[in-house]
GUTORMAR-478810 format. One line per 3 residues: number of its first residue (from 1); their letters; for each residue x, y, z of C-alpha. Coordinates in Angstrom, 3 decimals. Layout:
REM GUTORMAR-478810
NUM) a) X Y Z ~ ...
This chain:
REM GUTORMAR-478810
1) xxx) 13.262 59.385 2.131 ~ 10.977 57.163 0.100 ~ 13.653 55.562 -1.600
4) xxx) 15.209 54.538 1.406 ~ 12.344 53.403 3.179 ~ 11.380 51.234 -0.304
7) xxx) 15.095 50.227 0.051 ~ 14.465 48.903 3.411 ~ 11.377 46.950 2.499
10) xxx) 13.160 45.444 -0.013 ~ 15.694 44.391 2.118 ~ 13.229 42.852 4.754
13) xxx) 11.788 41.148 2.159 ~ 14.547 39.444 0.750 ~ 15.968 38.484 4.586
16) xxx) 12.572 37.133 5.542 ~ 12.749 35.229 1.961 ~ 16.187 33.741 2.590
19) xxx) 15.287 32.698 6.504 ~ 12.608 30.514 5.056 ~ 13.877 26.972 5.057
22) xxx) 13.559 24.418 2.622 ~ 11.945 20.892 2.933 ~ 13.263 18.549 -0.050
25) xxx) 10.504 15.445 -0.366 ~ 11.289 12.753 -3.075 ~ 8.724 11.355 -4.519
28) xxx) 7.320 8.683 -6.863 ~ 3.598 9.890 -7.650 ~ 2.571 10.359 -11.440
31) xxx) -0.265 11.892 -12.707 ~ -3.201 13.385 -11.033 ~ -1.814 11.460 -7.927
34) xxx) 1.064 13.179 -8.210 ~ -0.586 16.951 -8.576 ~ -2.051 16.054 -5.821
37) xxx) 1.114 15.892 -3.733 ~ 2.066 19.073 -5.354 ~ -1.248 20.510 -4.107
40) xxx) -0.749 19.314 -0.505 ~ 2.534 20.615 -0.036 ~ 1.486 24.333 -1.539
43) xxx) -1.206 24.017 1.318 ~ 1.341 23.545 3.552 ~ 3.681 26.256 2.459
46) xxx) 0.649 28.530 2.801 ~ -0.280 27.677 6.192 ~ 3.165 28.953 7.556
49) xxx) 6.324 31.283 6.409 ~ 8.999 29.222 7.917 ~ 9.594 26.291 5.341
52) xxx) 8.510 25.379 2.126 ~ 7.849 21.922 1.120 ~ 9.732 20.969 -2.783
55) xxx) 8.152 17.908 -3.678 ~ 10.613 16.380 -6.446 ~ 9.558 13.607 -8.696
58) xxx) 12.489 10.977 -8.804 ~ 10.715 7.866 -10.863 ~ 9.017 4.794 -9.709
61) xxx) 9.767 3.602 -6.427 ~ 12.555 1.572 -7.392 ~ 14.028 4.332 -8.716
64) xxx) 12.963 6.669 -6.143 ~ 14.314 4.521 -3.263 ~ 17.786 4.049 -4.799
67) xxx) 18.328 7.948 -5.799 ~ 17.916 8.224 -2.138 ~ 20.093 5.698 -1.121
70) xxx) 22.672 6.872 -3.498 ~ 22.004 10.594 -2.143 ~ 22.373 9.666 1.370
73) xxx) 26.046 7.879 0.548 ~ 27.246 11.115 -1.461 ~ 25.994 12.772 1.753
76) xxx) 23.363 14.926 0.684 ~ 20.299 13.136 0.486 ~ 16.755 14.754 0.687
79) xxx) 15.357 15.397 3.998 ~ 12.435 13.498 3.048 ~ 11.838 10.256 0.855
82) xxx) 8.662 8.163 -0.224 ~ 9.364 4.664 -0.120 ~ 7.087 1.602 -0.925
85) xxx) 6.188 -1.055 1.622 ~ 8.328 -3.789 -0.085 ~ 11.344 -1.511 1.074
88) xxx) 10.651 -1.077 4.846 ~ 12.781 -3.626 5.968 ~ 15.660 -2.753 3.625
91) xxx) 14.928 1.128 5.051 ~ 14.698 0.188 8.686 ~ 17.775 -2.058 8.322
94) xxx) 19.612 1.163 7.171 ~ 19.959 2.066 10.724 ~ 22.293 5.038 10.468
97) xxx) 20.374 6.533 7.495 ~ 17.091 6.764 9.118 ~ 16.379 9.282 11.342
100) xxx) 12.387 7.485 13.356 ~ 9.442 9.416 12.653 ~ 8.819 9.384 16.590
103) xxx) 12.061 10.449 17.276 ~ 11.762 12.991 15.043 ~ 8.228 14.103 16.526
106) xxx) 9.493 13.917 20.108 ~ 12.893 15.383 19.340 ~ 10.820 18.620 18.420
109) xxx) 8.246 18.445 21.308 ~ 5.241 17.749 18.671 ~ 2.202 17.195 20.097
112) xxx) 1.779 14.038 18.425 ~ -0.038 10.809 19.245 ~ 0.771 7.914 17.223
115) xxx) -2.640 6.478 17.787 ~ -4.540 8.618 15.764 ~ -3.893 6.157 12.874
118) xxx) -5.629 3.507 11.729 ~ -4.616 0.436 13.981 ~ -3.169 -1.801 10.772
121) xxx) -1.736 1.607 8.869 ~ 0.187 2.363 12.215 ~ 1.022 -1.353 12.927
124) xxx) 2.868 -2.144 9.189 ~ 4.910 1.236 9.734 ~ 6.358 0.486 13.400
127) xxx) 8.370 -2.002 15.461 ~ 7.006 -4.934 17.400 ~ 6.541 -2.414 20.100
130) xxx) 4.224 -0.114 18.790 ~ 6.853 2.721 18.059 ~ 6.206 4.593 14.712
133) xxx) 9.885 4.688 11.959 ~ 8.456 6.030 9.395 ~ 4.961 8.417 8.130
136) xxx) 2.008 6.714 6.504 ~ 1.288 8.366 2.647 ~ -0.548 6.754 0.331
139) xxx) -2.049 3.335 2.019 ~ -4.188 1.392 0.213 ~ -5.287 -2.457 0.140
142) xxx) -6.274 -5.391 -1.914 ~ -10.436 -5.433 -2.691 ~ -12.417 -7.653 -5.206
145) xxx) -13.981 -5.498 -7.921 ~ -17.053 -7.167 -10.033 ~ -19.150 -5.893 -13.110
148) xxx) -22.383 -5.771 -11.852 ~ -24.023 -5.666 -14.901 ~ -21.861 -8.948 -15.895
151) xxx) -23.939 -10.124 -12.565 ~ -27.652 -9.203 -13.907 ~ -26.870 -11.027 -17.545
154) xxx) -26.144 -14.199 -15.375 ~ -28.806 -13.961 -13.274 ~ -27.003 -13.071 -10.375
157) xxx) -27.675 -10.405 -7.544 ~ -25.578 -7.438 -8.426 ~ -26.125 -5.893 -4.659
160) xxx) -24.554 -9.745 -2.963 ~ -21.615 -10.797 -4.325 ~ -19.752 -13.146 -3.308
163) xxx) -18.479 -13.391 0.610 ~ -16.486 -16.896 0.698 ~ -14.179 -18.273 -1.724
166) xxx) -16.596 -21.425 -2.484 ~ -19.033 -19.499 -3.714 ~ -16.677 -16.801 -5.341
169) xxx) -15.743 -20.208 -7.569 ~ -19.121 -20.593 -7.962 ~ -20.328 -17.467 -9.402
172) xxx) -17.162 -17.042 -11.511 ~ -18.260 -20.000 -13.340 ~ -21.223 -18.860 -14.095
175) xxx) -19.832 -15.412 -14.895 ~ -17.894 -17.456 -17.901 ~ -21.192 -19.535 -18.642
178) xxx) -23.085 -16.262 -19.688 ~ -20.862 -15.778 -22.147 ~ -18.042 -13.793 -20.420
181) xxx) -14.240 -14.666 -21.406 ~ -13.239 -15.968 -18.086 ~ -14.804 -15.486 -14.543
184) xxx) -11.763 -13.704 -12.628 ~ -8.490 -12.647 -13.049 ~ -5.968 -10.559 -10.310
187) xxx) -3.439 -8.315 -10.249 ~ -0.452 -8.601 -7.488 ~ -0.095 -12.101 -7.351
190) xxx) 1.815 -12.242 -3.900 ~ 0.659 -9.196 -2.669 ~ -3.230 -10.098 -2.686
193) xxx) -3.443 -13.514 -2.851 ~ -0.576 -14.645 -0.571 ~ 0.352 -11.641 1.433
196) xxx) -3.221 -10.675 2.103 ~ -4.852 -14.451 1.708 ~ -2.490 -15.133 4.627
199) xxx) -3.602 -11.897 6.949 ~ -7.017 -12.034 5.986 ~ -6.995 -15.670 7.363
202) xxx) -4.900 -14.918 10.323 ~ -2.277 -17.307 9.009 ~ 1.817 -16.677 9.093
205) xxx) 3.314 -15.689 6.026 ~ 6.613 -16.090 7.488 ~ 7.928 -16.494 11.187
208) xxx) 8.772 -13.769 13.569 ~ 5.482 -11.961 13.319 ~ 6.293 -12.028 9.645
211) xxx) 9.702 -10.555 9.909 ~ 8.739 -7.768 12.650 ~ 10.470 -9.138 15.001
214) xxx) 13.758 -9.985 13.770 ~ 15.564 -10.646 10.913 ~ 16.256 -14.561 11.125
217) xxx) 13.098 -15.167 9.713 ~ 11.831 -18.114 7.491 ~ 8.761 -18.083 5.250
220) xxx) 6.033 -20.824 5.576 ~ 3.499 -19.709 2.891 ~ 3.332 -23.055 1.760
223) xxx) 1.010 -24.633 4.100 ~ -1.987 -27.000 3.170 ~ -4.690 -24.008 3.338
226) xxx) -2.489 -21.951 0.689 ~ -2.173 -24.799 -1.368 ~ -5.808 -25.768 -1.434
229) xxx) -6.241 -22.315 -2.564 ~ -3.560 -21.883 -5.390 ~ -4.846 -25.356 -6.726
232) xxx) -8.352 -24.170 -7.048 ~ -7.269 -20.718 -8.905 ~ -4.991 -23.357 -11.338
235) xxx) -7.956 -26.295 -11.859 ~ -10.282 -22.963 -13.114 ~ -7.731 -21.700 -15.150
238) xxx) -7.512 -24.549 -17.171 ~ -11.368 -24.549 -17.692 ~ -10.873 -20.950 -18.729
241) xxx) -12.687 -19.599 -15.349 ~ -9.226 -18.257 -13.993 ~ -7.121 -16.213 -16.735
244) xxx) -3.855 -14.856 -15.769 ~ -3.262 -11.099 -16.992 ~ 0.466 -11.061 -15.976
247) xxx) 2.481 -9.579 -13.319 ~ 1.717 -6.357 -11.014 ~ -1.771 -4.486 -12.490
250) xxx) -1.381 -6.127 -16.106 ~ -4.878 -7.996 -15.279 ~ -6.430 -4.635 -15.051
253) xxx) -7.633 -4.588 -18.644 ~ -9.347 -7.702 -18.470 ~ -11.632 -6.403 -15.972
256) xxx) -12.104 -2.899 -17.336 ~ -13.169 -4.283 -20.917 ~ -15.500 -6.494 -19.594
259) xxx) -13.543 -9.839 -20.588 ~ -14.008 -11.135 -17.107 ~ -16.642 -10.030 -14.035
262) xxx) -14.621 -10.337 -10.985 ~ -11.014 -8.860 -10.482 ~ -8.771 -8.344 -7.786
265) xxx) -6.876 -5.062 -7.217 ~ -5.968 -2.298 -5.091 ~ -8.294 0.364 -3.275
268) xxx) -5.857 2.844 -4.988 ~ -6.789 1.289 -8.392 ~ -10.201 2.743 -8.010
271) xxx) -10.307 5.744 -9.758 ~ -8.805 4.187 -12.760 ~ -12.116 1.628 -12.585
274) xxx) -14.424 4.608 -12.603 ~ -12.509 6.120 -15.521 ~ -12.041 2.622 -17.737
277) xxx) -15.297 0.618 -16.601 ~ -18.064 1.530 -19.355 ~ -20.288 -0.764 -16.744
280) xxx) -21.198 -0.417 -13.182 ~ -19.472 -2.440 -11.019 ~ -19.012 -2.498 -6.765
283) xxx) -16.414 -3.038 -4.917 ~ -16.265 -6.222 -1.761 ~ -14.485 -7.391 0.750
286) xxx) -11.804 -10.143 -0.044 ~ -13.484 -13.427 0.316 ~ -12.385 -16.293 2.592
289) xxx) -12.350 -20.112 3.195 ~ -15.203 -20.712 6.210 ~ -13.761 -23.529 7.640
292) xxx) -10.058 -21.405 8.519 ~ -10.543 -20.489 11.818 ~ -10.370 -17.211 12.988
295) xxx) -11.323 -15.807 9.203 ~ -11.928 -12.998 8.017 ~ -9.309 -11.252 10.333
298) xxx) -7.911 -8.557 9.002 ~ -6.259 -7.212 5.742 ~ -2.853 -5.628 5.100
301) xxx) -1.796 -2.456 3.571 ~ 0.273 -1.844 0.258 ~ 1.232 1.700 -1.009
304) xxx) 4.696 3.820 0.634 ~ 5.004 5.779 3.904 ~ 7.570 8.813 4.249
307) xxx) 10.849 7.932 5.751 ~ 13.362 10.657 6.989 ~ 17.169 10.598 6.520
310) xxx) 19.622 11.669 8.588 ~ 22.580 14.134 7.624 ~ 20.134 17.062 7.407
313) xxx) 20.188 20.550 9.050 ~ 17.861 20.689 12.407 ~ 16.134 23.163 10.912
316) xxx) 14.762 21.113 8.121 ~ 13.771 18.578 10.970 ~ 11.548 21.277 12.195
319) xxx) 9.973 21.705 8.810 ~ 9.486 18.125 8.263 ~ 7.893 17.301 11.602
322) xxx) 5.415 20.298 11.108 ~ 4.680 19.021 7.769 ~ 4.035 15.556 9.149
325) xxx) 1.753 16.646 11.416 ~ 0.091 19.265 8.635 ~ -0.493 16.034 6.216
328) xxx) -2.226 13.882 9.015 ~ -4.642 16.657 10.097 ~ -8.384 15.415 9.008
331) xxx) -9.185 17.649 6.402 ~ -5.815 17.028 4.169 ~ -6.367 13.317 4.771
334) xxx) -9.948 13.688 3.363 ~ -8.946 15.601 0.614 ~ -6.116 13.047 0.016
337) xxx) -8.590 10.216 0.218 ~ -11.522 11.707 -2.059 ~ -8.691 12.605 -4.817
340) xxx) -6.467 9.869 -5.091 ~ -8.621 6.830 -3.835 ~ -6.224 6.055 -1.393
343) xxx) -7.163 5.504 2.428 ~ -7.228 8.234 4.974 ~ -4.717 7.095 7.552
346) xxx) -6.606 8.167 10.722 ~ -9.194 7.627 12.390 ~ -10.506 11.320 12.582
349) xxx) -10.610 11.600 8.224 ~ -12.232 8.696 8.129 ~ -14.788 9.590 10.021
352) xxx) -14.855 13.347 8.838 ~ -15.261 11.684 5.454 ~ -18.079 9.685 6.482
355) xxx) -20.267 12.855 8.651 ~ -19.611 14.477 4.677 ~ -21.647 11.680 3.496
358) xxx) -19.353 10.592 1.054 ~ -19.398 6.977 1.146 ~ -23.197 7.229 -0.075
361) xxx) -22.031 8.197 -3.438 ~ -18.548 6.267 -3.150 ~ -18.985 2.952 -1.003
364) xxx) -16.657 0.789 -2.833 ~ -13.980 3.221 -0.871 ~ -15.629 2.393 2.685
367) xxx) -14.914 -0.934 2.063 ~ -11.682 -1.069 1.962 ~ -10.999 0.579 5.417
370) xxx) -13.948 -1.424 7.224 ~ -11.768 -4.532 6.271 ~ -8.777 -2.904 6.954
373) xxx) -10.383 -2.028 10.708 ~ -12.627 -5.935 10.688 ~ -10.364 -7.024 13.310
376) xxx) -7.182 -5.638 15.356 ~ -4.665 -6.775 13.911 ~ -2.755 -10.237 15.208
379) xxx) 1.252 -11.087 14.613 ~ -0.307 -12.939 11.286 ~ -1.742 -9.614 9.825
382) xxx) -0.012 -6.211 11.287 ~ 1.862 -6.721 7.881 ~ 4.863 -8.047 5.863
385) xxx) 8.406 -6.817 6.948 ~ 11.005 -9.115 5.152 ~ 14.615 -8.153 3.212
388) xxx) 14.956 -8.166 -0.411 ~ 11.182 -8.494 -0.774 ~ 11.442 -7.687 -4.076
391) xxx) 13.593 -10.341 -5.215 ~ 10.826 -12.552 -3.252 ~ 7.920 -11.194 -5.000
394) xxx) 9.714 -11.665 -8.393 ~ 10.158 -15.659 -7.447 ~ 6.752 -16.136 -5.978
397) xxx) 5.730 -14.351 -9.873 ~ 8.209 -17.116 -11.758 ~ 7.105 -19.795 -10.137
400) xxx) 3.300 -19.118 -10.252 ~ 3.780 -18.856 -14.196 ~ 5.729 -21.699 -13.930
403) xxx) 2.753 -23.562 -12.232 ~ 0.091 -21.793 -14.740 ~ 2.601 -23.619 -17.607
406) xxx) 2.310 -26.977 -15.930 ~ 6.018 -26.773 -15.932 ~ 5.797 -27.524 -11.825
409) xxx) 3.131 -29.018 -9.763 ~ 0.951 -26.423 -6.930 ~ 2.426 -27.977 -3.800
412) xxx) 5.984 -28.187 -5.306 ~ 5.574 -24.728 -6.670 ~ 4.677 -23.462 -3.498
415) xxx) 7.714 -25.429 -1.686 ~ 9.788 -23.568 -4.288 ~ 9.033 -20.178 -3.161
418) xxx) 9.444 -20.297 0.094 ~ 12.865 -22.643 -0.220 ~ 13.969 -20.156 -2.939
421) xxx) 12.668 -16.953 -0.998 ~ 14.129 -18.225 2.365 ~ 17.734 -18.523 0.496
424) xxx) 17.008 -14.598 -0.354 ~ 16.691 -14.032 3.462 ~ 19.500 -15.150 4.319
427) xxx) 21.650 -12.956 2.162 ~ 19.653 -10.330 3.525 ~ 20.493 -11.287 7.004
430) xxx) 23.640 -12.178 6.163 ~ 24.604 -8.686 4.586 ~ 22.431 -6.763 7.822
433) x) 22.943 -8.595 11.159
């Protein structure tokens, strides 16, 4: 009798273990970032008996984004995919591949309100009209890092650095005139100091609330307050104020050795600052040009949100909707944030994060959501939402070398981009409409 009855446990066991349905999620985290996802989804799979969660890690987002693409043509993609924000439009223009985050949320009666999210996270992530396609992850945005110690040896105030871009010039010469290498360098040229330059000064990157709201969109980054500003970052850099670290986060080590004192970079860069940076150094807002109206508005986001394809069991729909809702809950979010240096993407972790008193000991991370939430966001600074972005960021990157060689002037080098990225639109458009 004991044999059967441990026979029929067995059994039970191995039923229950084979009704459990599985959750594939595609991924492009590395490192402890990407442990981290690990960790989050084993919380998950805890919580509940019904689905497990497989994160699997497919590359950088490039490669990420076209294994899933690929997948979803041999029909059998993942039910889940991480995708950077330079790929929304080329995700969102996938129409039949894309099954809506809030028609996957309604579709199994979640109690779910998209305006739990940060205003700007929520806004770069959904149409014109406010309705969410795809689930914030990892948001972060552009800040300005400085050495504050860089600040005391030039007799500056390490606790006030610089608000507006005049007197960002300012103290970067004098940064160089203690003896630094250079006063500043960034990372992301288009991403920080066009993408964001243009929200944080409530100015158009490109028509059609920035591509948002349609696809025959034209770019117009090129006007006379952009200019002004890409001239002043080339006259310093030939006075050796300005020095270009290359593409992406190549400037990174110029900042972390101490070379230069003020650096632009992601929020999610900040746990690499605390582990490279033998100095102490703070994190500000991005600064601004006074006499723009309407500035400081507010920034954008960069990072990847979840997107979910279509072709998938309803089951697994299930699983992923309970999963979205598991990863948005306060305490994962804080947990998320604190780990990774990324920003919570509601409201409630943020301000479960701040009743923890965490931002006493880790203010530079504050920051970056108080400029994220300055203003509400305006057609000029919900976010970017263009075709082929990539392509477009690689020009802008050519070009701005180009300018830094004095192979092209600032104004013509500016005109280039956006004639050049424009021509990339329309092959999008052309290839989508």
């Amino acid at each position: 009798m004991k044999r059967v009855i441990l026979l029929m446990a067995v059994l039970l066991m191995a039923v229950g273990a084979y009704a459990q349905t599985t959750v594939e999620f595609w991924h492009a985290m590395t490192g402890h970032n990407g442990e981290m996802v690990q960790v989050i989804a084993d919380k998950f799979n805890a919580s509940q008996k019904d689905y497990k969660v497989v994160p699997v890690y497919k590359g950088s987002y490039v490669d990420t984004m076209n294994a899933g693409i690929a997948a979803f043509r041999a029909g059998n993609p993942p039910a889940i995919i991480q995708v950077y924000e330079v790929g929304t439009a080329t995700m969102m223009a996938a129409k039949n591949a894309i099954k809506p985050v809030y028609q996957l949320m309604a579709e199994n009666n979640m109690k779910w309100d998209p305006n739990m999210y940060i205003p700007t996270i929520k806004s770069y992530y959904s149409t014109s009209d406010g309705r969410m396609l795809s689930m914030p992850f990892n948001s972060s945005t552009a800040v300005m890092y400085y050495n504050k110690d860089a600040f005391r040896k030039a007799g500056l105030d390490p606790e006030k650095p610089p608000v507006t871009w005049p007197e960002f010039f300012e103290v970067a010469k004098k940064l160089k005139a203690s003896g630094m290498e250079g006063g500043f360098t960034t990372n992301w040229i288009s991403w920080i100091q066009l993408e964001n330059f243009s929200a944080w000064h409530n100015l158009p990157f490109g028509t059609r609330s920035n591509g948002f709201d349609g696809l025959d969109t034209q770019l117009v980054f090129n006007s006379p307050i952009h200019v002004r500003h890409f001239q002043n970052m080339y006259d310093l850099s030939k006075t050796g104020v300005f020095i270009y670290g290359g593409r992406e986060n190549k400037a990174n080590p110029l900042f972390t050795s101490g070379r230069v004192g003020l650096h632009f970079e992601s929020i999610g860069g900040y746990g690499n600052m605390k582990a490279n940076c033998k100095f102490e150094f703070g994190v500000a807002r991005l600064p601004y040009y006074p006499d723009v109206p309407g500035a400081p508005q507010n920034s954008i986001i960069g990072g990847a949100s979840l997107w979910v394809f279509n072709g998938r069991p309803q089951a697994e729909y299930k699983g992923v909707a309970e999963f979205f809702n598991f990863i948005s809950q306060p305490e994962i979010q804080s947990l998320w944030h604190k780990e990774t240096g990324y920003l919570p993407i509601t409201n409630a972790a943020y301000e479960l994060t701040k009743s923890e008193g965490y931002y006493k000991t880790n203010p530079g991370l504050e920051v970056a959501i108080k400029q994220l939430l300055n203003k509400a966001p305006t057609a000029n600074s919900m976010g970017i939402r263009f075709g082929n972005f990539q392509i477009i960021r690689e020009i802008e990157d050519q070009v701005w070398e180009d300018i830094l060689a004095g192979k092209i002037s600032v104004k013509d080098g500016l005109d280039k981009m956006v004639r050049d990225g424009n021509k990339t639109l329309r092959e999008f458009e052309k290839l989508y409409k």
